[in-house]
C-alpha positions in Angstrom: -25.3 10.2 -2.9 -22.6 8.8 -1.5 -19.4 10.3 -1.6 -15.4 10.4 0.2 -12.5 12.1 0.9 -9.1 11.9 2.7 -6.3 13.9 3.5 -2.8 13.2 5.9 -2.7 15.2 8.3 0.7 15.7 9.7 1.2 16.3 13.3 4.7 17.6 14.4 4.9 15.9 18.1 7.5 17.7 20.6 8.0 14.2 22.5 6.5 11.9 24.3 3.0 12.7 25.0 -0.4 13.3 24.0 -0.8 15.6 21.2 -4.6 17.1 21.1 -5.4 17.0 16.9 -8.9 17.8 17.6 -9.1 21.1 16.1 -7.3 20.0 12.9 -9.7 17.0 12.1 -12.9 19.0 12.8 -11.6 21.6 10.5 -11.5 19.3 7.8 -14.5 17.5 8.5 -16.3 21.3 8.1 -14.8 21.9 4.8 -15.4 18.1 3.6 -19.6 19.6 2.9 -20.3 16.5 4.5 -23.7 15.9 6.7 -23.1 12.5 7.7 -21.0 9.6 7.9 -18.0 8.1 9.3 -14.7 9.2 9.7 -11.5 7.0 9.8 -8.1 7.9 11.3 -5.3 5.8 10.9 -1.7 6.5 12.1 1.2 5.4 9.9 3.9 4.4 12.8 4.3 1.9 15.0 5.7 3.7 17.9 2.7 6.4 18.2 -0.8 5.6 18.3 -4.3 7.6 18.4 -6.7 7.5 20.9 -10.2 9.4 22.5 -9.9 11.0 25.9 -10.8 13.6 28.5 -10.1 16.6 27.0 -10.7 19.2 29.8 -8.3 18.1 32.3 -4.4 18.2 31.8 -3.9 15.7 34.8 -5.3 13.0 32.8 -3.2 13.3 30.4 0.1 12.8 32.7 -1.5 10.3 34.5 -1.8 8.3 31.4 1.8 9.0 30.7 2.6 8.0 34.4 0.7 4.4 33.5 2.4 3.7 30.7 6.0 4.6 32.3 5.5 2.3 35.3 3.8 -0.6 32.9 6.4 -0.2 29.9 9.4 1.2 31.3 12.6 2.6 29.1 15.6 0.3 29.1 13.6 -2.9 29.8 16.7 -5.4 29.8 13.5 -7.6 28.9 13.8 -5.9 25.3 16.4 -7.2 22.5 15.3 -4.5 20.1 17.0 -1.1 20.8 18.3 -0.2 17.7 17.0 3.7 18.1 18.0 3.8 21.9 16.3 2.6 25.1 12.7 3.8 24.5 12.4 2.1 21.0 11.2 -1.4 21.7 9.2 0.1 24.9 7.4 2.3 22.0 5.9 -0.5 20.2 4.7 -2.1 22.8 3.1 1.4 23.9 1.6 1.1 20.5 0.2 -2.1 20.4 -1.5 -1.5 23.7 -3.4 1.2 22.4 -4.6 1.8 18.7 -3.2 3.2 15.3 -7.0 3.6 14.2 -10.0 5.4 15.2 -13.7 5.1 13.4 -15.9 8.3 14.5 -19.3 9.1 13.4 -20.7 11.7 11.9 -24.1 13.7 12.1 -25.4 16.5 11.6 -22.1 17.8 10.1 -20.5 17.1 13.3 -18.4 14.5 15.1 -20.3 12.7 17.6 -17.6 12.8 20.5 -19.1 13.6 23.9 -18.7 16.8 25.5 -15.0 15.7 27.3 -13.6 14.2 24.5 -10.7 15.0 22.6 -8.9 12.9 19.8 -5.3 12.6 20.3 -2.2 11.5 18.5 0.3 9.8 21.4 3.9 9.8 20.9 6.0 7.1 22.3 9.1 8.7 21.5 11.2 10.8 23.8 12.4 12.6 21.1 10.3 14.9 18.9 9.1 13.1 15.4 6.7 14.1 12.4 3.2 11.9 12.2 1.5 11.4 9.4 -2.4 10.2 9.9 -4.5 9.4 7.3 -7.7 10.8 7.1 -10.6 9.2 5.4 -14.3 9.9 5.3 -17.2 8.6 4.0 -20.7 10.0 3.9 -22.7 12.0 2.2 
């Protein structure tokens, strides 16, 4: 039989920066009783997003940070909208290069992510915010 659930989980970011949530979402998928299915995250900001990496090594991390600071730079005199500072407009664009969804299996009581991959929450910000991401999942 069918059945779902969902939750928000809140994640208190420190900055900008990848925020590993991992561990939070598999602990509710192993108290959801579920066996199989599909799990949906969606992030309710436009200046974060969510997104599947290498979890193993930190460096990819930063890189991905150094990316995004040489392709969207702060204080852009491209950008008309600053109204929270310098790294507000860059943030949105941050976010609409990347994703404020994710759709992840599940079997076996288990996410299917490979063996390197984390999920992450990535803050735009330079300044430290609270995330809410819904949680949804379907399955029985």
């Amino acid at each position: 039989m069918l059945r779902q659930t969902g939750t928000t989980l809140v994640v208190e970011t420190r900055g900008r920066g990848l925020v590993d949530i991992t561990r939070a979402v598999t602990a509710w998928v192993a108290q959801s009783g579920l066996e199989t299915g599909l799990l949906t995250l969606f992030v309710r900001h436009t200046s974060a997003s969510l997104l599947i990496q290498e979890n193993a090594d930190p460096d990819v991390r930063g890189d991905l940070d150094r990316f995004f600071a040489r392709l969207v730079p702060d204080g852009d005199a491209l950008y008309r909208h600053q109204d929270e500072g310098p790294d507000d407009m860059p943030a949105h664009v941050r976010t609409a290069l990347t994703a404020v969804q994710l759709s992840i299996p599940l079997a076996d009581g288990r996410l299917v992510l490979g063996t390197w991959q984390g999920i992450y929450l990535w803050e735009h910000r330079l300044r430290a915010h609270r995330r809410d991401v819904a949680v949804h999942l379907l399955g029985e």
